[in-house]
C-alpha positions in Angstrom: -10.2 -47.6 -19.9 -7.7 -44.7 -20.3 -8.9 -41.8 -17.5 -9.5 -38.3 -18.8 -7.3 -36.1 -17.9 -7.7 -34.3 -14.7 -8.6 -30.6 -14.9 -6.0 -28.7 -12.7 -7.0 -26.3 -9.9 -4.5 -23.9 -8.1 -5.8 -21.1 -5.5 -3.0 -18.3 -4.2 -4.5 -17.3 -1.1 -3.2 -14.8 2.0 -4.0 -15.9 5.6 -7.7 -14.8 6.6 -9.2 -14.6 3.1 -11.0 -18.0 3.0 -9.0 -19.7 0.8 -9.8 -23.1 2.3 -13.4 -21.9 2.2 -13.0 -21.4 -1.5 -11.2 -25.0 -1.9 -14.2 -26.6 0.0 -17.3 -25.0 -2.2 -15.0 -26.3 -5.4 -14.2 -29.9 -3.8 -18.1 -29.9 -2.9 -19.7 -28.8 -6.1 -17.5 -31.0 -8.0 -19.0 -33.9 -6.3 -22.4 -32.9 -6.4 -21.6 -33.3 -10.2 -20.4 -36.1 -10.3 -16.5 -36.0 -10.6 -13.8 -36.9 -9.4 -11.8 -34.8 -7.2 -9.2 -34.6 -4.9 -7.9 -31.4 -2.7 -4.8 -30.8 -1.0 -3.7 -27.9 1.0 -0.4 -26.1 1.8 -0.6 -23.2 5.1 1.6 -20.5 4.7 3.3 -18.8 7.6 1.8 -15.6 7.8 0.0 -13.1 5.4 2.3 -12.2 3.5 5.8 -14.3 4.7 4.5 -17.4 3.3 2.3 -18.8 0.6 -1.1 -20.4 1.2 -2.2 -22.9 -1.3 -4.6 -25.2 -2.0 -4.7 -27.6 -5.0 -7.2 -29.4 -7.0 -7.5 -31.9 -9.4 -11.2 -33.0 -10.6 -11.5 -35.7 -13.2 -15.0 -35.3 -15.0 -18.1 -37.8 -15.0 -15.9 -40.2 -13.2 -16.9 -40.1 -9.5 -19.7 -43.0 -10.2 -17.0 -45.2 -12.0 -14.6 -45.0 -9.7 -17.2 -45.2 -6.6 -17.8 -48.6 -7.8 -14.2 -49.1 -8.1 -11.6 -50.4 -5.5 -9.0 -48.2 -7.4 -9.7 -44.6 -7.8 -7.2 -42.4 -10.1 -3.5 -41.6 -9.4 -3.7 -37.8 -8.6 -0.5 -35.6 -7.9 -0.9 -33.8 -4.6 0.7 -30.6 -5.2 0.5 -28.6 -8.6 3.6 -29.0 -11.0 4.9 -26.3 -13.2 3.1 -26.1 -16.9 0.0 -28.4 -15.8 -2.4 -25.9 -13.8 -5.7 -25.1 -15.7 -6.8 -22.4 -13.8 -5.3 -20.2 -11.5 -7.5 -18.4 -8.6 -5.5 -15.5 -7.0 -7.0 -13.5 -4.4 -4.2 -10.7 -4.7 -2.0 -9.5 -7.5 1.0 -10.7 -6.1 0.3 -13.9 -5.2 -1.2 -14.5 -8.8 2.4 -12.8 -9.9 4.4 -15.2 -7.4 2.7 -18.3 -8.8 3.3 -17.1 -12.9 6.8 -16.7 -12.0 7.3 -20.3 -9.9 6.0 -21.7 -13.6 2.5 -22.6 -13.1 0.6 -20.1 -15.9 1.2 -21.0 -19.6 0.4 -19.2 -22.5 -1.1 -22.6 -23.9 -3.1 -23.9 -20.8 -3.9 -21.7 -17.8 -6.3 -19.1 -16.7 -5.5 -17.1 -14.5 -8.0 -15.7 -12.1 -6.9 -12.8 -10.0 -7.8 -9.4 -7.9 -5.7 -6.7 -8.7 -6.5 -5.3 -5.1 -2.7 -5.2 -3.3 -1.7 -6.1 0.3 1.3 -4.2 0.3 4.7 -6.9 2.1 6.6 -6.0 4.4 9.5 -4.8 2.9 7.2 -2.4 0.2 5.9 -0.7 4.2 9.3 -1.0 5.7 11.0 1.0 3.0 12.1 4.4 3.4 11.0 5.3 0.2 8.2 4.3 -2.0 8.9 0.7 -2.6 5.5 -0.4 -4.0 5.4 -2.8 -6.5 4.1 -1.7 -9.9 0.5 -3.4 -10.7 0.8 -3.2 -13.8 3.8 -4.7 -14.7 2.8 -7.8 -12.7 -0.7 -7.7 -14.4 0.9 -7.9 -17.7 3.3 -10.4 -16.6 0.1 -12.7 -15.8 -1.2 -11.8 -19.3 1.7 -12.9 -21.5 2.0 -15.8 -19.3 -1.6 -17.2 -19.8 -3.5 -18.6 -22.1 -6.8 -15.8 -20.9 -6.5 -13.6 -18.0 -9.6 -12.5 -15.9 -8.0 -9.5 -13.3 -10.3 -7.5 -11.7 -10.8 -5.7 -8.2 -13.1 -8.2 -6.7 -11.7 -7.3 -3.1 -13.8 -3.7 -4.1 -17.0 -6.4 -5.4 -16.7 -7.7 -2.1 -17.0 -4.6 -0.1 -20.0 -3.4 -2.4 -22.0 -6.1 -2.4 -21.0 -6.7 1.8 -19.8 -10.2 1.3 -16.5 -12.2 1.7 -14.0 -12.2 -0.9 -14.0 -15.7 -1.3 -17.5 -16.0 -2.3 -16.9 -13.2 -5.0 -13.8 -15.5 -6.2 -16.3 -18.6 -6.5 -18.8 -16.3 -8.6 -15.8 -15.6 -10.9 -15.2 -18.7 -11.0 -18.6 -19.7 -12.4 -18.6 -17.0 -14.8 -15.5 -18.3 -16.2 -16.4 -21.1 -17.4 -13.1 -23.0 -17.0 -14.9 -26.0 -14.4 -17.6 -28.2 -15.8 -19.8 -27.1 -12.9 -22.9 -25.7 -13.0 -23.9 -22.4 -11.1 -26.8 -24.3 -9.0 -24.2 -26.6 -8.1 -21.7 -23.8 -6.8 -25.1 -22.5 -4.7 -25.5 -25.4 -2.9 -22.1 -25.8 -2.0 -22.5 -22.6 0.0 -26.0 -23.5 1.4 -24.4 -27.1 2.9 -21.5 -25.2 4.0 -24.5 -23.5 6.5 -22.0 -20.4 7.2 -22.7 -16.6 6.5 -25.1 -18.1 3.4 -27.0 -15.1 2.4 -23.6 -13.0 2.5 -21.6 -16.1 0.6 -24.6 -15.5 -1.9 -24.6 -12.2 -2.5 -20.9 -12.4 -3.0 -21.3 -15.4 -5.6 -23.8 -13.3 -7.5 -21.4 -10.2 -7.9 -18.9 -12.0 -8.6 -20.5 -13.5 -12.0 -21.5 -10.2 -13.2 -19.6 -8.5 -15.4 -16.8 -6.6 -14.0 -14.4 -6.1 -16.3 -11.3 -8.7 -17.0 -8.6 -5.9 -16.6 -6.8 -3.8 -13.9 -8.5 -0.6 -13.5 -6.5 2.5 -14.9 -3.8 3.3 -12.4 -4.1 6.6 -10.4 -1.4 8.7 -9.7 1.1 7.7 -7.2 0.3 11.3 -5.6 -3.2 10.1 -4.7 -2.2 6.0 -4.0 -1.6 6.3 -0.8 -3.1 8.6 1.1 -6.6 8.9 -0.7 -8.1 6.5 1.6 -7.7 9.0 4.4 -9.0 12.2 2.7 -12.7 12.7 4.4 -15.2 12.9 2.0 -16.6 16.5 3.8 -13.7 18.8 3.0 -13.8 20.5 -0.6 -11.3 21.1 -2.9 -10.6 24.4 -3.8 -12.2 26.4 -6.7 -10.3 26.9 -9.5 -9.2 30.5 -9.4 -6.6 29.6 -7.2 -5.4 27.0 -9.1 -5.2 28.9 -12.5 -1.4 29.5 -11.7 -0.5 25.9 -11.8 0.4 24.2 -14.8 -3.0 21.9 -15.5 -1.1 18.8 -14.8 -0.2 19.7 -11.3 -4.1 21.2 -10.1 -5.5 17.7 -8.9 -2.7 17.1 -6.8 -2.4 20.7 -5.3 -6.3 20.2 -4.8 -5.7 16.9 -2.9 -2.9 18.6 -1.2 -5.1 21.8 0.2 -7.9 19.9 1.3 -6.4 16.9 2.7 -4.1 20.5 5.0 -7.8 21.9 5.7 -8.5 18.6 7.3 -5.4 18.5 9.0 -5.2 21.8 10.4 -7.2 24.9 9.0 -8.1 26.7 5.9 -5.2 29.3 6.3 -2.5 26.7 6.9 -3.7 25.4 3.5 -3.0 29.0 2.3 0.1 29.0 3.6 0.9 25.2 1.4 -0.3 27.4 -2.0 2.2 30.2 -1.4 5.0 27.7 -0.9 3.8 26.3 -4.2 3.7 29.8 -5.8 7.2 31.0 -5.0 8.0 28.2 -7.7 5.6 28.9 -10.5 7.0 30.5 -13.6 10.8 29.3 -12.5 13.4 28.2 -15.0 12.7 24.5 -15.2 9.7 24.4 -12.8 7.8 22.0 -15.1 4.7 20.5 -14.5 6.2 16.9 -13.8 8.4 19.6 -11.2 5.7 21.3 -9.4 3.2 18.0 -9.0 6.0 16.4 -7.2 6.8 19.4 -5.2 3.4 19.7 -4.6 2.7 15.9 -3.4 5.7 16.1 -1.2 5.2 19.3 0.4 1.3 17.7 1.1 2.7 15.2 2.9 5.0 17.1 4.9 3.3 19.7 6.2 0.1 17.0 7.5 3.0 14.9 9.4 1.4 12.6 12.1 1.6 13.8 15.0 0.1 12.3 18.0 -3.0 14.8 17.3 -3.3 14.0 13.6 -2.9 10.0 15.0 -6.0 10.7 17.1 -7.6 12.5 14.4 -7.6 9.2 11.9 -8.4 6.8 15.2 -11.7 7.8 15.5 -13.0 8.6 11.4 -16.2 6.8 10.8 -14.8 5.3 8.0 -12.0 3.4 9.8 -14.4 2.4 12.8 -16.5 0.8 9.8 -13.9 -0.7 7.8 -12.9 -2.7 11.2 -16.3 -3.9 11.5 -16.6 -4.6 8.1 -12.9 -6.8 8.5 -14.1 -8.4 11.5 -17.4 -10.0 9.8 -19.4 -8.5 12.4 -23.0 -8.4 12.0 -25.5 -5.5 12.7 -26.1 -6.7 16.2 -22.5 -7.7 17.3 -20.6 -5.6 19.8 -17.5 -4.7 18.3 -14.5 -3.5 20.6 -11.8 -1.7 18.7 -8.2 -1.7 20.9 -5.4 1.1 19.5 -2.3 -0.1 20.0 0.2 2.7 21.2 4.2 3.7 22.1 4.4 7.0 22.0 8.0 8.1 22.7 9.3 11.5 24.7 9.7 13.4 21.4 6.0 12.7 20.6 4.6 13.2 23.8 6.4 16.3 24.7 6.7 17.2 21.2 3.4 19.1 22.5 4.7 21.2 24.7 5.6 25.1 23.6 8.9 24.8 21.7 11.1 26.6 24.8 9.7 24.2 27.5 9.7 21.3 25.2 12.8 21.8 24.1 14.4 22.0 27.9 12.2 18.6 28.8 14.3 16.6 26.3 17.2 17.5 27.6 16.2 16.1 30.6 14.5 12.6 29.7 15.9 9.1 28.5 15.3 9.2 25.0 15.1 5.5 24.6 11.2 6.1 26.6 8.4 4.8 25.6 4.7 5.0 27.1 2.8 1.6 25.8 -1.0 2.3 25.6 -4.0 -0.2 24.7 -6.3 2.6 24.3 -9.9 0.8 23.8 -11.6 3.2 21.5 -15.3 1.8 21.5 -15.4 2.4 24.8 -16.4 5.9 26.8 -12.8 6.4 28.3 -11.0 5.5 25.3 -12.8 7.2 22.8 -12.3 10.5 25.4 -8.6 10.3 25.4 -8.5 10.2 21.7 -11.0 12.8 21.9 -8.9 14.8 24.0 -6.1 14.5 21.8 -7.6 15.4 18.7 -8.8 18.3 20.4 -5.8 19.4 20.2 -5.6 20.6 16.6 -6.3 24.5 17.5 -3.0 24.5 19.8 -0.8 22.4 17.1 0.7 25.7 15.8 2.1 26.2 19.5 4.0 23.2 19.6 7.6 22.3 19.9 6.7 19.2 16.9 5.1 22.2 14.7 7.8 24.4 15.0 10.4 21.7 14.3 8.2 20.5 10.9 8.0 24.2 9.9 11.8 25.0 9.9 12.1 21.2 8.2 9.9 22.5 6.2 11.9 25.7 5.0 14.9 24.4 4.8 14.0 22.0 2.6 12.1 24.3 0.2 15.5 26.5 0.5 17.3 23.3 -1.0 15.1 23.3 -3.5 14.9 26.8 -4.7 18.7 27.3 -4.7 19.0 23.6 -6.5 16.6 24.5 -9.3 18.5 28.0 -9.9 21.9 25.8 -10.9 20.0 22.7 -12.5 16.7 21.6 -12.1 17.6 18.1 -12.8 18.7 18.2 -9.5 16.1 20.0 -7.8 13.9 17.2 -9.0 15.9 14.9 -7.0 16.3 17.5 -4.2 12.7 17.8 -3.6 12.4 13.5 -4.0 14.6 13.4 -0.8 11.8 14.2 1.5 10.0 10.8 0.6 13.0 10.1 3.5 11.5 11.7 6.3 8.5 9.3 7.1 7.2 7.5 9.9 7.6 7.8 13.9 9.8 7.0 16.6 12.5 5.4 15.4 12.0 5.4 12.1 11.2 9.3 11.8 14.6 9.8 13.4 16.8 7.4 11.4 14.8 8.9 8.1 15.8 12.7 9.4 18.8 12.0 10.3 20.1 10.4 6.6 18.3 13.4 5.3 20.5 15.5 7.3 23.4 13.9 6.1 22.8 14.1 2.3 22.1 17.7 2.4 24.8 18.5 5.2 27.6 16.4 2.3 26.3 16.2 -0.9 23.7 19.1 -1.6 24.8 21.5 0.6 28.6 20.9 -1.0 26.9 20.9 -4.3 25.7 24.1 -3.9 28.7 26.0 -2.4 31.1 24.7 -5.5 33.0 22.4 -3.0 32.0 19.1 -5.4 31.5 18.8 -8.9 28.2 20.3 -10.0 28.9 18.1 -13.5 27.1 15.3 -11.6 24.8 17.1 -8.9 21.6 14.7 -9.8 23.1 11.6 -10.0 24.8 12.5 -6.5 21.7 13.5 -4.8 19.9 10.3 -6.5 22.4 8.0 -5.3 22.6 9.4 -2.2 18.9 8.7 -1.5 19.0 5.0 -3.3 21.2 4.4 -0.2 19.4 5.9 2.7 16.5 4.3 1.0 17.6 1.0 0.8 19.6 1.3 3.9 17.9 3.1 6.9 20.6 2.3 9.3 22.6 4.5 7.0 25.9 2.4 6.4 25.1 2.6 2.9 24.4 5.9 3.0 28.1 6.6 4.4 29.6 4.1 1.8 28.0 6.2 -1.0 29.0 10.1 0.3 32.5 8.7 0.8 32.5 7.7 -2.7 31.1 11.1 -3.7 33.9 12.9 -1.9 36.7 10.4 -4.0 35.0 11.1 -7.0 34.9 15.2 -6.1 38.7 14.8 -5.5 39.9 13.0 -8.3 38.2 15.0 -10.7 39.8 18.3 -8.6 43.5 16.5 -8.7 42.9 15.8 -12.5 41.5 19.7 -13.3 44.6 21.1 -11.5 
């Protein structure tokens, strides 16, 4: 009797997500159907330094024959290139690593996947903003499928208050790629006898309709810090806005309320009349002044160890723990914060004078480790403490340093855009280099320093070419970018300066 060919399961999962949960309902239900199936799994290393994958192949209406059988079908135990049905991604690009090792083809597989993103390590780690764009990988799934389902079922999850895995399953189902009925996927979570009426609830959201496409991409201004904006501060009315170019008022809104949060109502003044000094300029565009505007956002709220405080104790966060956890209303859940805080942090909080004469009189290289348990009275007071803080921010040596950051950059800026706005662009783009804490604050400031100490600064003054300015600053910040350590960065002003000088040898 020639066997039917096996339909061909893959599942992309990241560490914690259930993945083997998701394999087991599949393995379970296909038996309770009566077909053949066999499972095999591969761990990954970590969340996102290794792949985990588990692999399926079910062969239909035969588990009877081959029950009776002393030789059951010859099954591969890993998925080969070109011979995967369906592919089940809990993340974007895991679903994009799998298309790309040669499992999706446009004649054969579905792929499955949520277009929610768990950023890698090297998209955090980078100076700059090194996220991967969604929807290039989405469309790289689409031309390299036969149908593609992509939705944000991590945001089904959290709605309907169920794991992801169980709103993968109900996907799943609703796809209609297995030859499994919906009761069958149901019991598989009842006789897995874990989290049932969550698992259920998951299921059923996840065989709604929800949409087989990425949802429209917001603006990078609002990707990465929207999350933190509290839902209680209001934008500002419009009046003050009517200055801006239209394209540039959402992110100026984001930017003044996300300042009220972070300090007062007049400091967010004081971010619209930086903005202003720039409307109506000689190449201050709109694509100009919403960049400007995102930037100067971001570096006037810098996280301090007040601010840090601040987003330690939001509601939100305390929930979304929970929620990670898989606590249940009952549970006692105790949330530990994780802390260095180095001697320009901590006495970064002094009055700039006395501040100021403390670091010349500490080891730099300090560091104060805290486990600060924030669930607890006497954690959730030093926090408390801290935040308190907010009203004597402007005193500080760390607020003073920001603010003359803060200037001097704008000064950059202005200057830049009155000889080429081209480079002012990339002038105010620099500042994406100045992130972080501790170590990596400093190593972002001081490759800022450098670039505008030799190459804007320069630039400026007529001592190199103003023929290239952008591309100078642009390349300049590619390095520092790339390279934090700033090697790079040194390679690239010194071939700046050879470039300045042969072009000077060759004018004379």
């Amino acid at each position: 009797m020639v066997q039917a060919r096996p339909i061909t399961v893959l599942i992309a999962a990241l560490g914690g997500e259930g993945g083997g949960v998701l394999a087991s309902w599949l393995h379970r239900s296909a038996l309770a159907e009566g077909h053949f199936v066999q499972g095999t799994s591969i761990p990954g290393v970590a969340q996102r330094t290794g792949a985990t994958t588990y692999y399926l192949e079910i062969v239909p209406q035969a588990g009877a024959r081959h029950r009776r059988s002393d030789r059951g079908p010859v099954l591969a135990l890993n998925a080969a290139p070109g011979e995967v049905d369906l592919l089940v991604a809990s993340e974007l690009l895991e679903a994009t690593r799998a298309v790309a090792q040669g499992f999706a083809t446009p004649e054969r597989t579905v792929v499955l996947a949520s277009s929610a993103r768990v950023f890698t390590i090297d998209e955090k780690a980078a100076a700059g903003d090194a996220r991967l764009d969604a929807q290039a990988m989405a469309e790289i799934a689409r031309r390299c499928s036969r149908r593609t389902i992509i939705a944000d079922f991590t945001a089904l999850a959290a709605q309907a208050q169920a794991p992801l895995n169980a709103v993968l399953l109900g996907a799943v189902a609703a796809s209609g790629v297995l030859p499994i009925s919906a009761d069958a996927f149901r019991a598989a979570i009842r006789a897995e006898g874990k989290a049932v009426d969550a698992n259920l609830r998951g299921f059923a959201a996840g065989r709604a309709p929800s949409g087989a496409d990425l949802p429209p991409k917001r603006p990078a201004s609002a990707q990465s810090d929207a999350r933190r904006a509290p839902t209680a501060v209001s934008h500002p009315a419009s009046d003050q806005l009517e200055a801006f170019a239209p394209e540039a008022r959402a992110v100026i809104a984001e930017g003044m309320a996300r300042l009220t949060d972070y300090q007062d109502a007049s400091f967010a003044k004081r971010y619209l009349a930086r903005l202003n000094r720039f409307v109506g300029r000689p190449g201050a565009e709109a694509s100009f002044l919403r960049e400007l505007a995102r930037h100067l956002a971001l570096r006037m709220s810098v996280e301090d160890v007040i601010r840090v405080a601040q987003l330690k104790l939001r509601k939100e966060r305390v929930r979304r723990v929970t929620h990670e956890a898989g606590a249940g209303a009952g549970d006692i859940v105790d949330i530990t914060e994780y802390l260095k805080p180095g001697p320009e942090e901590i006495l970064g909080l002094l009055p700039p004078r006395l501040g100021r004469w403390a670091l010349t009189r500490i080891r730099h290289d300090l560091a104060w480790p805290l486990a600060v348990t924030t669930t607890r009275f006497s954690g959730f007071l030093r926090l408390k403490a801290l935040a308190a803080l907010k009203g004597w921010r402007p005193r500080t040596l760390r607020f003073a340093e920001e603010e003359a950051w803060v200037e001097r950059w704008l000064n950059l800026v202005d200057r830049a855009l009155a000889m080429s706005p081209p480079a002012a662009q990339e002038v105010v783009a620099t500042a994406a280099l100045v992130r972080g804490y501790a170590d990596t604050y400093k190593r972002g400031l001081a490759n800022w320093g450098r670039i505008a100490e030799c190459v804007i600064e320069p630039m400026l003054a007529g001592r190199l070419s103003r023929a290239h300015f952008a591309d100078a600053v642009l390349q300049a910040r590619l390095a520092a970018s790339k390279d934090p350590e700033g090697e790079a960065l040194a390679k690239t002003i010194a071939a700046i300066g050879r470039s300045a000088a042969s072009e000077h040898a060759a004018a004379e």
